[in-house]
VEXVEX-762580 format. One record per residue (C-alpha): residue number from 1; z, x, y; chain. Coordinates in steps of 0.05 Angstrom, whole numbers. Last residue first. Layout:
<dovos>
+------+--------+--------+--------+-------+
| resi |      Z |      X |      Y | chain |
+------+--------+--------+--------+-------+
|  NUM |      Z |      X |      Y |     A |
...
+------+--------+--------+--------+-------+
</dovos>
This chain:
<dovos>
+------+--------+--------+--------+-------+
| resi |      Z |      X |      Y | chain |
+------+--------+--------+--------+-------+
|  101 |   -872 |     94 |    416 |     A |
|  100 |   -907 |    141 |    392 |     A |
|   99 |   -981 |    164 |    402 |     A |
|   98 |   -987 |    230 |    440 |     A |
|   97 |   -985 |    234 |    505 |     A |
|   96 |  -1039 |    248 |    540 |     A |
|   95 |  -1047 |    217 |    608 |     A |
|   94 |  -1029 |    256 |    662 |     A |
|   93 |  -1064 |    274 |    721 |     A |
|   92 |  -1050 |    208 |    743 |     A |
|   91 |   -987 |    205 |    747 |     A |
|   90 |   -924 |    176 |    711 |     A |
|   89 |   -860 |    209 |    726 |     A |
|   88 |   -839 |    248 |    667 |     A |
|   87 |   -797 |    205 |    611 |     A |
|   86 |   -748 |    236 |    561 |     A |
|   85 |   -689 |    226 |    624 |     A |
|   84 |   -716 |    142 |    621 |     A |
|   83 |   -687 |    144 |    543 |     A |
|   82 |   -621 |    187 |    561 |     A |
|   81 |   -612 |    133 |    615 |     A |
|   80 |   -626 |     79 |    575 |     A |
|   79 |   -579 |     99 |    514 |     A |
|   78 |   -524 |    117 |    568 |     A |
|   77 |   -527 |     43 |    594 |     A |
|   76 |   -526 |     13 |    536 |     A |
|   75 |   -466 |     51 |    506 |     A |
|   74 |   -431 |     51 |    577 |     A |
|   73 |   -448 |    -24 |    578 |     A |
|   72 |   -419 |    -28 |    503 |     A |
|   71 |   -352 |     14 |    527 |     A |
|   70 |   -341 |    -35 |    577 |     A |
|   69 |   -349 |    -91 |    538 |     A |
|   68 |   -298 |    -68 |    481 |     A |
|   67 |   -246 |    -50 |    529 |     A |
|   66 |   -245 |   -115 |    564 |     A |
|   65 |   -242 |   -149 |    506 |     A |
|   64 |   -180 |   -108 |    475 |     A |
|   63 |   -145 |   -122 |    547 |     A |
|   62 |   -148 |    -68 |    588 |     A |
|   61 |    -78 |    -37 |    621 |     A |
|   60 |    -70 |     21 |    571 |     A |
|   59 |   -149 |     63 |    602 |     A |
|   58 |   -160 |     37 |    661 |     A |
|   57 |   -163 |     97 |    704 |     A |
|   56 |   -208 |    121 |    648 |     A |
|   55 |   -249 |     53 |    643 |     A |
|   54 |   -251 |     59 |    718 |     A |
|   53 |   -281 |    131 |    709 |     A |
|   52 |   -326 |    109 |    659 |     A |
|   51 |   -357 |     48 |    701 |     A |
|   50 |   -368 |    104 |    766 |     A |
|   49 |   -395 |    145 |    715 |     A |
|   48 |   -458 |    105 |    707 |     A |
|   47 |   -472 |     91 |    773 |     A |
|   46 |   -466 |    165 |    795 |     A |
|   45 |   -515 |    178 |    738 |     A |
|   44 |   -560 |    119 |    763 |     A |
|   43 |   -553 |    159 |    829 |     A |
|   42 |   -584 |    225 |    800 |     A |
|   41 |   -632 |    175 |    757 |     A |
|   40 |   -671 |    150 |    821 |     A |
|   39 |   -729 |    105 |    805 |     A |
|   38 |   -759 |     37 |    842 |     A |
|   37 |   -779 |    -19 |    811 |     A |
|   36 |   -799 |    -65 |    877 |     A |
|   35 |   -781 |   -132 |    893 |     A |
|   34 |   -750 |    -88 |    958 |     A |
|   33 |   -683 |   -131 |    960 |     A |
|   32 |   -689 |   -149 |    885 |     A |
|   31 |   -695 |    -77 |    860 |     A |
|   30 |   -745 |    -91 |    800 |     A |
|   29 |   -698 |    -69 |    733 |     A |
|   28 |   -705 |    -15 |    689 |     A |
|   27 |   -724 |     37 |    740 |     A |
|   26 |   -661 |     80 |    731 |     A |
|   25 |   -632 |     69 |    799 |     A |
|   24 |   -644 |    -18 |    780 |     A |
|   23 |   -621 |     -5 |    707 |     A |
|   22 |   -557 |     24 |    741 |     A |
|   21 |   -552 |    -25 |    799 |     A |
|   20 |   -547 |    -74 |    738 |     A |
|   19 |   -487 |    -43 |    706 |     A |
|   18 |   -452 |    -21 |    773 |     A |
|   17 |   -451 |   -106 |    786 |     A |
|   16 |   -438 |   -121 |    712 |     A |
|   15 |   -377 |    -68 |    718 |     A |
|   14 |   -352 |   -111 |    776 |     A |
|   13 |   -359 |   -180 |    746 |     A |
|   12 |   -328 |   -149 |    681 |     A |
|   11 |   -260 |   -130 |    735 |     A |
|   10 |   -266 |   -190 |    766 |     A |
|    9 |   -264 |   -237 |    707 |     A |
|    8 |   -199 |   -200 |    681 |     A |
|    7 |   -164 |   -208 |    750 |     A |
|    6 |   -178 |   -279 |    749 |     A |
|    5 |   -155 |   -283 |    673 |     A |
|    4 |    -96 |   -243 |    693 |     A |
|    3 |    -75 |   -273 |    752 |     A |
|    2 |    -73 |   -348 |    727 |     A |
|    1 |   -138 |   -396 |    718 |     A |
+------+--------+--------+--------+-------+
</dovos>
């Protein structure tokens, strides 16, 4: 494997990593320290621009691939984040929403 591929693999390898702490801030996935699902969209914000300001910083050194992953985890990852925004915290107070899903 020369430079580039290494370098290549490391840079995906790191946007995976803020990908998944993303879903993990935005309750998506269970935190696997805590096996918990636990909710903070301020930091999954953070998260989330932390990938667009290395695509920024980037931006004339990525490779076509590159380019195209990163911009469908920032895709992804903003369609998530606008969908968990929608949601209130769930108590039990509430419990009528109306039916859509």
């Amino acid at each position: 494997m020369d430079t580039h591929d290494r370098d290549s693999l490391l840079l995906l390898q790191l946007v995976a990593l803020f990908q998944s702490t993303a879903l993990q801030q935005m309750g998506k996935l269970k935190n696997p320290v805590t096996d918990t699902i636990e909710r903070n969209l301020d930091q999954a914000r953070i998260s989330i621009d932390m990938i667009e300001m290395l695509k920024t910083k980037m931006k004339g050194n990525l490779s076509p691939d590159e380019d195209r992953t990163i911009s469908a985890v920032l895709r992804d990852l903003r369609l998530n984040f606008v969908d968990e925004s929608g949601k209130t915290d769930p108590s039990p107070a509430e419990g009528k929403e109306e039916g859509h899903s």
